[in-house]
C-alpha positions in Angstrom: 54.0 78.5 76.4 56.7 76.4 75.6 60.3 77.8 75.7 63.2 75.8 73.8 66.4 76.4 75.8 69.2 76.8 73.2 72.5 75.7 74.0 75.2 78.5 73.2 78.6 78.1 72.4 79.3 79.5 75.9 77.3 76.5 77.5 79.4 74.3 75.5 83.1 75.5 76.3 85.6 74.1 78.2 86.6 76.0 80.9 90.6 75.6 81.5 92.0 77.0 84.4 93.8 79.6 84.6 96.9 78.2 85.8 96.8 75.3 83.1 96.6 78.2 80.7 99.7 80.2 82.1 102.1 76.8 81.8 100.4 75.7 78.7 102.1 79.3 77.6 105.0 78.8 79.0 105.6 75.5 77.6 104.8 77.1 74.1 107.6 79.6 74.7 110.1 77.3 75.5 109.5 75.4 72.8 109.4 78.2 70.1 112.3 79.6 71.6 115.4 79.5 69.3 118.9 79.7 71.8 119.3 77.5 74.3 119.6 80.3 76.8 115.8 81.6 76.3 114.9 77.7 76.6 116.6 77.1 80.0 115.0 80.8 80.9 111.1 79.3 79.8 111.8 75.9 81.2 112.9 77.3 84.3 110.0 79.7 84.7 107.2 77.1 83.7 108.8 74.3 86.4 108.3 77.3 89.5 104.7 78.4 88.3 104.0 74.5 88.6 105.6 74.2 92.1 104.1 77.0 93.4 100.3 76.1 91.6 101.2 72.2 93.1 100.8 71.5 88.9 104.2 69.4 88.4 102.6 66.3 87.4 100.5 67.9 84.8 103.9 69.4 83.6 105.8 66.6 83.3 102.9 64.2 81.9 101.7 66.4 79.7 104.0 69.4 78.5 107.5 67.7 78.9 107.8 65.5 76.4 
């Protein structure tokens, strides 16, 4: 017999990283953040996770805007 393989929606997803996920959260709480103080707090926070995951280009090309 012939079998048809369907394609799922699992087959079709993009897998993202987990790191790129972390800053791309970090990035959304600095900018949704409303004092100046809680900006410098997220901005501060995403630019170490992106040192330490060696991710500061990514950061910088495509999150700092």
């Amino acid at each position: 017999m012939w079998y048809i393989n369907m394609m799922t929606i699992d087959d079709v997803k993009i897998h993202t990283p987990l790191e790129v996920i972390r800053l791309n959260k970090l990035a959304e709480a600095c900018k949704n953040a409303e004092s100046n103080d809680f900006k410098a707090l997220w901005y501060k926070k995403m630019i170490d996770l992106a040192n330490e995951y060696g991710l500061m280009d990514y950061v910088m090309r495509k999150l700092v805007h």
